[in-house]
C-alpha positions as a LaTeX table, in Angstrom:
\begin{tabular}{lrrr}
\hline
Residue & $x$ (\AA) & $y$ (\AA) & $z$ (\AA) \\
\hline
Unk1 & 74.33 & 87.81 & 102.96 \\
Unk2 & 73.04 & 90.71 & 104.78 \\
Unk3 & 74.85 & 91.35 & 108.91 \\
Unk4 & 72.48 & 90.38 & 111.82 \\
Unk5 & 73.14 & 91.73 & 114.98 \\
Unk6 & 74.11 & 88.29 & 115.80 \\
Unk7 & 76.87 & 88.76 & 113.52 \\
Unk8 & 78.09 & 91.97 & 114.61 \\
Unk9 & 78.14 & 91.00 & 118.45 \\
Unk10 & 80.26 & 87.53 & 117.54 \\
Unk11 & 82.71 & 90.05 & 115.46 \\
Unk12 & 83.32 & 92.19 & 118.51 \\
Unk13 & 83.53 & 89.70 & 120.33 \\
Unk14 & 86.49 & 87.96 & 118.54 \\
Unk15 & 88.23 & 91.24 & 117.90 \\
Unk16 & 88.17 & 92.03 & 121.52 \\
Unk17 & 90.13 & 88.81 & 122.69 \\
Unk18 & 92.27 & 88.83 & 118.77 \\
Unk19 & 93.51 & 91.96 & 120.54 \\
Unk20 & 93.93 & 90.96 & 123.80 \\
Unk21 & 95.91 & 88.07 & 122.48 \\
Unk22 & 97.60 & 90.59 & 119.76 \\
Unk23 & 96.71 & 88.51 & 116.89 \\
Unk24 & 94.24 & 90.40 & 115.42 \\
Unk25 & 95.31 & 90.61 & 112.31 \\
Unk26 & 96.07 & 86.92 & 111.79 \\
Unk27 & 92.68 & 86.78 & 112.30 \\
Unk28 & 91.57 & 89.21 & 110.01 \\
Unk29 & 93.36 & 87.13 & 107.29 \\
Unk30 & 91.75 & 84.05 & 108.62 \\
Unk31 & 88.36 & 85.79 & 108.24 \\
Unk32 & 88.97 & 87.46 & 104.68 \\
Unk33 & 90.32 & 83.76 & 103.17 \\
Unk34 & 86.78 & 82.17 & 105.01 \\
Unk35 & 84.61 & 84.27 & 103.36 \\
Unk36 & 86.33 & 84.45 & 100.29 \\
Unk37 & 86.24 & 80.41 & 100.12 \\
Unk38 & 82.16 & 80.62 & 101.13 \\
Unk39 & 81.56 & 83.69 & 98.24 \\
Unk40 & 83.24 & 81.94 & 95.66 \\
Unk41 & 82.47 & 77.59 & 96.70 \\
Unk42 & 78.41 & 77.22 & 96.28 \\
Unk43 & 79.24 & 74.03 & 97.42 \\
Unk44 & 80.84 & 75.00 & 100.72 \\
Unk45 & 78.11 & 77.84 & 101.22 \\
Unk46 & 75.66 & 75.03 & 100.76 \\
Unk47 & 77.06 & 73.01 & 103.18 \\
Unk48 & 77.29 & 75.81 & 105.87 \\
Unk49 & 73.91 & 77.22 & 105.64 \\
Unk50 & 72.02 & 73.51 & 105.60 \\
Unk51 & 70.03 & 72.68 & 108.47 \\
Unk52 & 69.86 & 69.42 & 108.17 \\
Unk53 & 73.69 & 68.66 & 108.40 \\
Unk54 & 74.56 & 68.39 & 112.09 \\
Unk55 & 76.96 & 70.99 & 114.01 \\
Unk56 & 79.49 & 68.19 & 114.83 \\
Unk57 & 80.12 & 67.40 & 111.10 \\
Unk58 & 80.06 & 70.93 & 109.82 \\
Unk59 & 82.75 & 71.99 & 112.88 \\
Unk60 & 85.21 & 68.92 & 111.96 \\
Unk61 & 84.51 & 69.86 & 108.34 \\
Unk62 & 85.63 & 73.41 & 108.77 \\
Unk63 & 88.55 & 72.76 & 110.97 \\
Unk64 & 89.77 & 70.56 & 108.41 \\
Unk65 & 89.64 & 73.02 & 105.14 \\
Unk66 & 90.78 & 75.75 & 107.33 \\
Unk67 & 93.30 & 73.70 & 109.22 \\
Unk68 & 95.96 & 76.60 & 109.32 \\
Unk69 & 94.05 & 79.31 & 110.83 \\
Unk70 & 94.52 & 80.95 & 114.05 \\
Unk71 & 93.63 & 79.55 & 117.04 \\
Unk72 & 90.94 & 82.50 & 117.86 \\
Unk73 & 89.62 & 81.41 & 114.77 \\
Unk74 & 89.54 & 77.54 & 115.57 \\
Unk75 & 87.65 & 78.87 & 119.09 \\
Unk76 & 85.19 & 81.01 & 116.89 \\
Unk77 & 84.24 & 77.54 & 115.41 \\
Unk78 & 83.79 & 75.37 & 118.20 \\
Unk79 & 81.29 & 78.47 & 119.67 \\
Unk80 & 79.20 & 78.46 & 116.25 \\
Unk81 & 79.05 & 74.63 & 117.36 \\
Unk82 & 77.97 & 75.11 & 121.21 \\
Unk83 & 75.33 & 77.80 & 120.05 \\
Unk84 & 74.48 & 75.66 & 116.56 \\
Unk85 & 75.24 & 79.40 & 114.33 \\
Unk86 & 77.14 & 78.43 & 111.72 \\
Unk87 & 75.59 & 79.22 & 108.85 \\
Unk88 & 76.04 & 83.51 & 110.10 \\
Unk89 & 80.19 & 82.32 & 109.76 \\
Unk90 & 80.28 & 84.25 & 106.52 \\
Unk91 & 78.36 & 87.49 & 107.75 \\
Unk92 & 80.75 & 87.26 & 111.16 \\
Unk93 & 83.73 & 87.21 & 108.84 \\
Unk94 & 82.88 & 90.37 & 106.61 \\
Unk95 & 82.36 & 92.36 & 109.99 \\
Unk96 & 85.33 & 91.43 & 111.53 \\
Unk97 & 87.04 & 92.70 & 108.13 \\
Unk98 & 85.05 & 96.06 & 108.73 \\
Unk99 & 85.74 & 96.16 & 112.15 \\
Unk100 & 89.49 & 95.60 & 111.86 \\
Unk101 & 89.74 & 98.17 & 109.36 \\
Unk102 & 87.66 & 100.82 & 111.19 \\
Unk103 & 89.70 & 100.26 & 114.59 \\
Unk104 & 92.95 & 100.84 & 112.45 \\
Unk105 & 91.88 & 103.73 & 110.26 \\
Unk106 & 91.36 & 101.91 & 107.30 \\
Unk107 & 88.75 & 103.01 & 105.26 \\
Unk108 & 86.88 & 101.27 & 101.76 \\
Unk109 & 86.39 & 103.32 & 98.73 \\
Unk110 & 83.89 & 101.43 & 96.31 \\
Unk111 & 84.77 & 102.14 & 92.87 \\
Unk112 & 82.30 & 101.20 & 90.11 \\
Unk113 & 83.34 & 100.66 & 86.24 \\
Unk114 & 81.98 & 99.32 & 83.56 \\
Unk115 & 85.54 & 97.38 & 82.77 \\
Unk116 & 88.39 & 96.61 & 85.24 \\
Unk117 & 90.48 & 98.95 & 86.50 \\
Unk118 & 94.04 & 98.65 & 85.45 \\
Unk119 & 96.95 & 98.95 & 88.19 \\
Unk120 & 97.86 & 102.53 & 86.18 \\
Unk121 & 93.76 & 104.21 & 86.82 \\
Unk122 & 94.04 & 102.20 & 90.26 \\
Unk123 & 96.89 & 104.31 & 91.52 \\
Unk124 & 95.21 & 107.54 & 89.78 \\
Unk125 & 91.84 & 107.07 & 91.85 \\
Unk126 & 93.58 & 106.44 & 95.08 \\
Unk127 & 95.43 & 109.44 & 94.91 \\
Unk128 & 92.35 & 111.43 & 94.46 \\
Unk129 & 90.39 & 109.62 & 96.97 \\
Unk130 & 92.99 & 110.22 & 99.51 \\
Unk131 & 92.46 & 114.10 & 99.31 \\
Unk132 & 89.13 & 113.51 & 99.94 \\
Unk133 & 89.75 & 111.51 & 103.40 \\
Unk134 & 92.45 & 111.38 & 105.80 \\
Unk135 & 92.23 & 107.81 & 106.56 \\
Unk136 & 93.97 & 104.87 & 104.84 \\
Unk137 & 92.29 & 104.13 & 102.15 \\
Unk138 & 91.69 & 101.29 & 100.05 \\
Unk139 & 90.32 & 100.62 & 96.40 \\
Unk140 & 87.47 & 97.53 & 95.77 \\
Unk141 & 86.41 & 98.05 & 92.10 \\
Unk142 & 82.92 & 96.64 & 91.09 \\
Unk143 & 82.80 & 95.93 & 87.73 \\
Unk144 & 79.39 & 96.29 & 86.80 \\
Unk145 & 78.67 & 97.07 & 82.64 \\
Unk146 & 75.49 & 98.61 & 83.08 \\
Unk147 & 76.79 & 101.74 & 84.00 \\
Unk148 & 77.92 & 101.83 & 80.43 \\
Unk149 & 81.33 & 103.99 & 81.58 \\
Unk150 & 82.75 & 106.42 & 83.77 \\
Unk151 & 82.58 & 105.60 & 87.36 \\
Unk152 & 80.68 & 105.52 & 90.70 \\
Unk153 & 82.70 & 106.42 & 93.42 \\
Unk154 & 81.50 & 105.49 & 97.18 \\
Unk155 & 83.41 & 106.15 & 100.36 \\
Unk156 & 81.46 & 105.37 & 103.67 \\
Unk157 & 77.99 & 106.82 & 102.75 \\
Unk158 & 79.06 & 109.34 & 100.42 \\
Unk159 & 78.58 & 108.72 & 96.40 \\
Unk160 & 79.46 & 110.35 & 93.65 \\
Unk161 & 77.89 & 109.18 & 90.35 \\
Unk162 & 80.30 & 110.22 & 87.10 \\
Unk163 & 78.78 & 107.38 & 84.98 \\
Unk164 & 77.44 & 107.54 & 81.78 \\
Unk165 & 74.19 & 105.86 & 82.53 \\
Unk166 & 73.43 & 108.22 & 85.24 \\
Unk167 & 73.92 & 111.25 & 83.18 \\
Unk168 & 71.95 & 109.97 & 80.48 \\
Unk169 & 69.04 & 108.95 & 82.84 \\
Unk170 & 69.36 & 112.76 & 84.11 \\
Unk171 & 69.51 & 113.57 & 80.20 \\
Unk172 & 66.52 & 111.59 & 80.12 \\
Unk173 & 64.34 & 113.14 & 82.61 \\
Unk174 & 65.05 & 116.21 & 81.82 \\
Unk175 & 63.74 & 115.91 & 78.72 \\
Unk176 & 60.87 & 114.21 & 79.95 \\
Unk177 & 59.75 & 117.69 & 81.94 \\
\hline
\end{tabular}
């Protein structure tokens, strides 16, 4: 689900009073768990984006499978039911995640392979990648077998492309020329 500005202005928002009430990372637990549950259950992604089920029922609903969260969390509820937004909770809870982590130096590296990366490679790549940056960094692998193998390697908005499907579509065109 693509951010709306909606989205971004209800993260601020809830990072701004996590850390005025020092709990912001609670909260950015809270949010990665939420949209971890809506990613992976179609059936509670359903449930959140359909119009026809009313606010009241999708607030109690929520407050009961995510009785243990925060209580910033529990008030970012109850204002998706006042302004009737819930189905942006899952776009609200990955920008809160990149908020957090940009407010405390954390930055994503995206690495793509055509098999999982083992704990051994994992620990290779993040040394590398932290020459290239002096933030914190952390490793998300995409595992994506079209890329037949090597790796694609994105941090912020720079990429580097080592994989094998990119060099053979450079192979490719220039042989075409």
């Amino acid at each position: 689900m693509a951010s709306t500005r909606a989205a971004i202005r209800y993260a601020k928002a809830i990072l701004d009073l996590a850390n005025s009430k020092g709990v912001a990372e609670a909260v950015n637990n809270d949010m990665k768990s939420i949209a971890a549950a809506i990613d992976t259950n179609t059936e509670l992604s359903t449930f959140i984006q359909n119009p026809t089920t009313k606010v009241e029922v999708k607030e109690s609903a929520l407050l009961e499978v995510f009785a243990d969260v925060n209580g910033v969390t529990k008030g970012l509820f109850h204002l998706l039911f006042e302004n009737k937004r819930f189905e942006i909770l899952n776009a609200i809870a990955l920008e809160y995640n990149k908020l957090f982590d940009e407010s405390n130096g954390v930055e994503v590296a995206k690495v793509t392979t055509a098999i999982p990366m083992d704990a051994a490679l994992e620990a290779k790549v993040l040394a590398k990648v932290a020459t290239l940056s002096d933030k914190k960094i952390t490793i998300e692998n995409i595992v994506d077998p079209s890329i037949i193998g090597g790796f694609i390697l994105r941090i912020g908005d720079n990429q580097y492309n080592a994989s094998v499907a990119n060099r053979l579509q450079v192979l490719k065109r220039e042989l075409s020329n």
